[in-house]
C-alpha positions in Angstrom: -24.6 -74.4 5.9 -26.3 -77.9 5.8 -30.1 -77.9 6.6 -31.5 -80.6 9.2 -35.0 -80.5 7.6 -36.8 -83.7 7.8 -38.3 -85.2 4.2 -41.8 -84.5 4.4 -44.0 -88.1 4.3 -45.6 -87.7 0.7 -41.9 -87.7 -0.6 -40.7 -90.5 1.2 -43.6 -92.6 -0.5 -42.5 -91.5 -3.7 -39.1 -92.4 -3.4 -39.7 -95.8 -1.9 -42.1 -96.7 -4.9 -39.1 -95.5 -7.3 -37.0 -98.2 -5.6 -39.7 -100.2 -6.0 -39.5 -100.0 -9.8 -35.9 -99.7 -10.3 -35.6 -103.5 -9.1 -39.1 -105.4 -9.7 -39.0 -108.2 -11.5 -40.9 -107.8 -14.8 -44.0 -110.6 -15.7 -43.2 -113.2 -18.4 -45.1 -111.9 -22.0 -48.6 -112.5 -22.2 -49.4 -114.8 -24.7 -51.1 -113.4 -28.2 -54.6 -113.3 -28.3 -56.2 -116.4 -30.7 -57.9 -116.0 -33.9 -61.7 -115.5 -33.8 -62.9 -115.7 -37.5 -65.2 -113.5 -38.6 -69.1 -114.9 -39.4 -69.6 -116.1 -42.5 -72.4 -114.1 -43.7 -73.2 -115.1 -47.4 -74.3 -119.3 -46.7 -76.8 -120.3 -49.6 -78.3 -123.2 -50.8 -80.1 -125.1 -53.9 -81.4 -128.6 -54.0 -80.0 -130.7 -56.8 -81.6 -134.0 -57.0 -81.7 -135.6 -53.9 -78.7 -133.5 -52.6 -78.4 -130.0 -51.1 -75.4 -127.4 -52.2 -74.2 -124.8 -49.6 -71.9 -122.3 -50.9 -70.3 -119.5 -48.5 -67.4 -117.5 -49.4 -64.1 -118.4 -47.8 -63.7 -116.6 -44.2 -60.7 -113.6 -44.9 -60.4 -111.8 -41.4 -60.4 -112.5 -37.9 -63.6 -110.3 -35.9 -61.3 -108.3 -35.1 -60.4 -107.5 -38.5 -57.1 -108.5 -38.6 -56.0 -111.3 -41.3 -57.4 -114.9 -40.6 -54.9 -117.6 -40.6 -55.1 -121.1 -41.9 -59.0 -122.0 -41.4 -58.7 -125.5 -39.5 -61.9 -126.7 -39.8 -65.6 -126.3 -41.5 -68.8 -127.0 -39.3 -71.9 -127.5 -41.0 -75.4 -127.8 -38.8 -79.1 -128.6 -39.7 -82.3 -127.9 -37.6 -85.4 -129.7 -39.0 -88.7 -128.0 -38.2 -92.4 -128.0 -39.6 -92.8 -126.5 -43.1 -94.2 -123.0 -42.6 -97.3 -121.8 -44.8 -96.3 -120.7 -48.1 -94.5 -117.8 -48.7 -94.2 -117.3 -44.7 -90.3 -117.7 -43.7 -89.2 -119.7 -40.8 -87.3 -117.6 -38.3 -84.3 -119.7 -36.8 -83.5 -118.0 -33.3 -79.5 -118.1 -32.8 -79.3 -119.6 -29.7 -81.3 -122.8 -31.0 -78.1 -123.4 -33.8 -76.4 -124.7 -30.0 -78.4 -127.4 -30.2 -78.5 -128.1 -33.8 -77.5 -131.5 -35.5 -73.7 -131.4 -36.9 -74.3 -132.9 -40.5 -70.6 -132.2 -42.2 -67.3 -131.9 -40.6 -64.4 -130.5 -43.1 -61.0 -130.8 -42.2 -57.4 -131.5 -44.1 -57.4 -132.6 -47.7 -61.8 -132.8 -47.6 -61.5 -128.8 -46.2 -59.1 -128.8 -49.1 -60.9 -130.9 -51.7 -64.3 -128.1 -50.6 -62.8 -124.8 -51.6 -63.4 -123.5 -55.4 -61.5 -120.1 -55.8 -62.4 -118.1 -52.8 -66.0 -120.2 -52.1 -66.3 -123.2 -49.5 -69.0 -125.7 -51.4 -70.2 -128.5 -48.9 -73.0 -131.3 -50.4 -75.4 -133.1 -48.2 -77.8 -135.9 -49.2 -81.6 -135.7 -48.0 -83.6 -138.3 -46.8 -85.4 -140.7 -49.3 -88.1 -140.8 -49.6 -88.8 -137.5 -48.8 -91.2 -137.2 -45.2 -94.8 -136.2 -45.4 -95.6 -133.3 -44.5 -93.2 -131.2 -45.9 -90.1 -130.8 -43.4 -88.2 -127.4 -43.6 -84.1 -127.4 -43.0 -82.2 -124.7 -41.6 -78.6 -124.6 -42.2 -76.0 -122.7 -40.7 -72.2 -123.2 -40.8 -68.8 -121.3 -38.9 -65.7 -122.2 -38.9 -62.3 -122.5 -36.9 -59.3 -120.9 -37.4 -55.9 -122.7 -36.9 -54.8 -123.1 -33.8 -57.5 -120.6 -33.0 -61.3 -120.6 -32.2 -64.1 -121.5 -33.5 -66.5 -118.3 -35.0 -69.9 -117.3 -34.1 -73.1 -119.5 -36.9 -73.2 -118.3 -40.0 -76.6 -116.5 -41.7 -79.3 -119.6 -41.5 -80.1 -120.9 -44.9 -83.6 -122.7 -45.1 -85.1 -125.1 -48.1 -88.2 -126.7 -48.2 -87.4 -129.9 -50.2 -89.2 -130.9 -52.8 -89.4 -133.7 -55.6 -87.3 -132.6 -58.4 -87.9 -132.6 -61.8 -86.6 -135.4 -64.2 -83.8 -133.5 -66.5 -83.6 -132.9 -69.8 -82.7 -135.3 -72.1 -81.3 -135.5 -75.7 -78.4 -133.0 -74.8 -76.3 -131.5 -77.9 -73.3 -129.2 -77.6 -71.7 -127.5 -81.0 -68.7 -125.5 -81.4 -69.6 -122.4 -83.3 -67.4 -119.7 -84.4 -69.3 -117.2 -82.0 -69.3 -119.7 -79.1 -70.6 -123.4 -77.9 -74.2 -123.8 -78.4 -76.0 -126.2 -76.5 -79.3 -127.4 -77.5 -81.4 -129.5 -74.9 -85.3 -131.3 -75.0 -87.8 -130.0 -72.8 -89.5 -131.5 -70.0 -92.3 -130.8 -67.4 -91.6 -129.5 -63.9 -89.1 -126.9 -65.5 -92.1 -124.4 -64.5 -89.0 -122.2 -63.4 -87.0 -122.6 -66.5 -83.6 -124.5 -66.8 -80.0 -123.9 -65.4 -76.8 -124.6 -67.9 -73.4 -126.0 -66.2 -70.0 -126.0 -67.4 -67.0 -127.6 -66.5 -63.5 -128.2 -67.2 -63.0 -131.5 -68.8 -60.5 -132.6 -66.4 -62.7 -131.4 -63.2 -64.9 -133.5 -61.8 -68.1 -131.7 -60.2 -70.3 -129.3 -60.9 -70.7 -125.6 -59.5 -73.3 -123.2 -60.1 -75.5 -122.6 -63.0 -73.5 -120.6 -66.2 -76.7 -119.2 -67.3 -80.2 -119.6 -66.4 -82.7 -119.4 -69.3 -87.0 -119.6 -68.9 -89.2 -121.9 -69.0 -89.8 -123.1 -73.0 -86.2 -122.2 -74.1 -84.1 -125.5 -75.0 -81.2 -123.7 -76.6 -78.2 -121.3 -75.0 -74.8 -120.1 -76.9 -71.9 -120.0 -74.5 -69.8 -116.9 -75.9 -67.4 -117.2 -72.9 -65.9 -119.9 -74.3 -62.2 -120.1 -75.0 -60.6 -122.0 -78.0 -57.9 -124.9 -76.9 -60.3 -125.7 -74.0 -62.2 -129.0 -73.4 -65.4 -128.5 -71.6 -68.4 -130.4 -70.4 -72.1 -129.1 -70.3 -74.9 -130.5 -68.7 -78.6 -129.1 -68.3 -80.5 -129.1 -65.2 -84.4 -128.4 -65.4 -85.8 -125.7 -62.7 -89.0 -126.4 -60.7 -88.7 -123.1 -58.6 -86.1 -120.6 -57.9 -85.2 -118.9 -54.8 -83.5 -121.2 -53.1 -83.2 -123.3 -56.6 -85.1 -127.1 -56.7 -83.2 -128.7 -59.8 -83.4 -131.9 -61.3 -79.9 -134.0 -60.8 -77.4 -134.1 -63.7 -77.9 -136.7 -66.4 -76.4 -136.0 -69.7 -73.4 -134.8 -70.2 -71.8 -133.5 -73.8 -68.0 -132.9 -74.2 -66.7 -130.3 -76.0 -63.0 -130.3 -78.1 -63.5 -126.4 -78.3 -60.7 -125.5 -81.2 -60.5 -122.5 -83.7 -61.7 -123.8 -86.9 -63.7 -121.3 -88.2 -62.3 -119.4 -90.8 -62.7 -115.4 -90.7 -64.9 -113.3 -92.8 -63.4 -112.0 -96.2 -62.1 -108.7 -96.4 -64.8 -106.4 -97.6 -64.4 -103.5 -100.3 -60.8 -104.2 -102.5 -59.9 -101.5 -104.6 -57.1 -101.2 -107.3 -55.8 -98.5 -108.9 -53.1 -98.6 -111.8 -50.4 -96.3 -112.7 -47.3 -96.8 -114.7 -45.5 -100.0 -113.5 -47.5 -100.8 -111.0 -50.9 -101.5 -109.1 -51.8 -99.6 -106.3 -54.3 -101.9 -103.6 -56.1 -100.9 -100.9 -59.0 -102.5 -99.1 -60.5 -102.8 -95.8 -60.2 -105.0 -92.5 -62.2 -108.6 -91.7 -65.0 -108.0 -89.2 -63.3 -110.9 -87.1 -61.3 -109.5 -84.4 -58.5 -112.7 -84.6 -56.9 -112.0 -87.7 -53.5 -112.2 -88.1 -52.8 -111.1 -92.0 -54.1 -111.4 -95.6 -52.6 -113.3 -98.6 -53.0 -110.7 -101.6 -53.3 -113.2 -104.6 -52.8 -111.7 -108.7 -53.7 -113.3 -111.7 -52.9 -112.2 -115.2 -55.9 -111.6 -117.7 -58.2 -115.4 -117.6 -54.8 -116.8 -115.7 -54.8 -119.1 -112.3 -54.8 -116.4 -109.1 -51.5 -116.8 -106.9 -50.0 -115.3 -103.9 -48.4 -112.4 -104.2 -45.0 -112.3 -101.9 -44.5 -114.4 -99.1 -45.8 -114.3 -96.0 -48.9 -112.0 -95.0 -49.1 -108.6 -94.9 -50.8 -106.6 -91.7 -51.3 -103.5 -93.0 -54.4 -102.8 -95.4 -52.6 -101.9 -98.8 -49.8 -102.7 -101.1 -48.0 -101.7 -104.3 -47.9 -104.5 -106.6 -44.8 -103.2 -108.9 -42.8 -104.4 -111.8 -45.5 -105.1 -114.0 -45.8 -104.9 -117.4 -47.6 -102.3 -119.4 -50.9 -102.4 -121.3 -52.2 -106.3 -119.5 -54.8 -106.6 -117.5 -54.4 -108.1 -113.8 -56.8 -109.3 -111.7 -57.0 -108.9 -107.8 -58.0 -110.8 -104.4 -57.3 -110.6 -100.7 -57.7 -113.5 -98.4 -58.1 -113.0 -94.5 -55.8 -115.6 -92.2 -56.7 -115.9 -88.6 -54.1 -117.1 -85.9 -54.9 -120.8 -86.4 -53.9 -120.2 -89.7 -57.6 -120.8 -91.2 -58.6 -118.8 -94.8 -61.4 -116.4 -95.4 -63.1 -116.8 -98.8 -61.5 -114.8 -101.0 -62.7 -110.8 -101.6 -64.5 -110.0 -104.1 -62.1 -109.4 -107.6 -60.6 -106.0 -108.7 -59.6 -106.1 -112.3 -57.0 -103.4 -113.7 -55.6 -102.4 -116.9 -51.7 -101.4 -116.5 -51.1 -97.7 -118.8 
């Protein structure tokens, strides 16, 4: 028996907005959102010369934290404002960075030729002479992102500038075995000490300082360095610290930094002789780079000579086929990789039973 009950009026809605979404036409994709880079938030500064050096580290994420693309371009801004009273800082409000001067503008192989490692380094020159009074700068970068947007200024970096200090002179750099030691002259205005740079001799620029040393030290060993390198060192004198006022680079010493330094001797030889043979034991060079010792014999007043060919690694050796009732005489040598000789060890003498 069929029933002849109407379809209440809530239902009927409901099936008429079914239809309605069985057959609509769906919108076209919406386009993905574009990149945002994240703030740079670690801009600093030091005057060199009559230059300034910022530094920031390159942008890595978008602000939403997802992985930045390609970064297009590199803004760099400068506000000039009235020196404040010593050690008062000047406070930079972020909507005054709109209205700021643009002073460098990195893009393609320059954005290219500006990245060290992971580190953006931009270089401005400052006015000469420098203006009376004292002018402070306020820097502040961001960046753009390719095909993206451009971020939110940086941190604001402020210097004072200053006169720098001449830099030292009569510059000498040695190879040592325990590293490069550079020797400098002092000079006045280094009241905050000196800065030593490094470089690869086939990279032109400096970055920042390898070391920093205190006023009335004019000498520094470089233990980082690494044999088969070629390096360049220069040393800059310090007036103040915090952002850094240093004196421009002016000499520069080369360094052909090779392995000719021959390792210590092996300490502590000991012989011991029993029938037909000697028995030899002694202890390892100090030096961390050797690659064997020569064991050298020499019968009674007779010329020393190797011993077997090659070098041996371990730290003994049984000398056999020797003839009974002569005395033999004993020596190791230490050879480092580069193939350079320790003085010998002190002698062992032995009488064969």
């Amino acid at each position: 028996m069929c029933s002849d009950r109407r379809l209440r009026p809530a239902a009927l809605a409901g099936l008429v907005l079914l239809a309605l979404a069985g057959c609509g036409k769906k919108g076209d994709p919406l386009p993905p959102p574009r990149a945002v880079p994240a703030a740079v938030s670690d801009l600093a500064l030091r005057q060199r010369g009559d230059r300034v050096l910022l530094e920031f580290g390159h942008p890595r994420t978008t602000v939403a934290g997802l992985p930045l693309p390609v970064i297009e371009s590199v803004t760099l801004v400068e506000l000039e404002r009235p020196a404040p009273a010593a050690g008062q800082p000047l406070v930079v409000a972020p909507p005054e960075l709109a209205g700021a001067r643009t002073v460098a503008e990195l893009a393609g192989a320059e954005l290219a030729a500006a990245v060290v490692g992971d580190r953006v380094r931009i270089e401005v020159a400052l006015p000469q002479p420098l203006p009376e009074p004292a002018v402070a700068r306020a820097y502040a970068v961001r960046t753009k992102a390719l095909d993206g947007v451009h971020s939110a200024f940086s941190n604001v970096a402020v210097l004072v500038p200053r006169p720098a200090p001449e830099a030292p002179g009569e510059l000498e750099a040695r190879p040592r075995k325990e590293g490069i030691e550079v020797r400098w002259q002092a000079v006045e205005g280094a009241a905050a000490g000196y800065a030593l740079l490094r470089r690869a001799a086939d990279r032109p620029g400096w970055g920042a300082p390898l070391a920093l040393v205190e006023a009335g030290v004019t000498h520094w060993l470089d233990t980082g360095a690494r044999y088969g390198e070629r390096y360049v060192y220069t040393v800059l004198a310090l007036a103040a610290r915090a952002p850094d006022i240093e004196s421009a680079p002016r000499a520069e010493r080369e360094v052909d930094y090779q392995d000719r330094f021959a390792p210590a001797p092996p300490p502590a030889l000991r012989a011991l002789a029993l029938p037909g043979q000697v028995r030899l034991l002694w202890e390892a060079s100090p030096d961390a780079d050797v690659a064997g010792y020569r064991l050298e014999r020499a019968q009674a007043a007779g010329e020393f000579a190797a011993v077997g060919e090659g070098l041996l690694t371990s730290l003994e050796h049984a000398d056999g086929g020797l003839a009974a009732e002569t005395v033999f005489r004993y020596r190791v040598v230490a050879v480092d990789r580069a193939g350079n000789a320790s003085e010998p060890s002190a002698t062992a003498e032995v009488r064969t039973p």
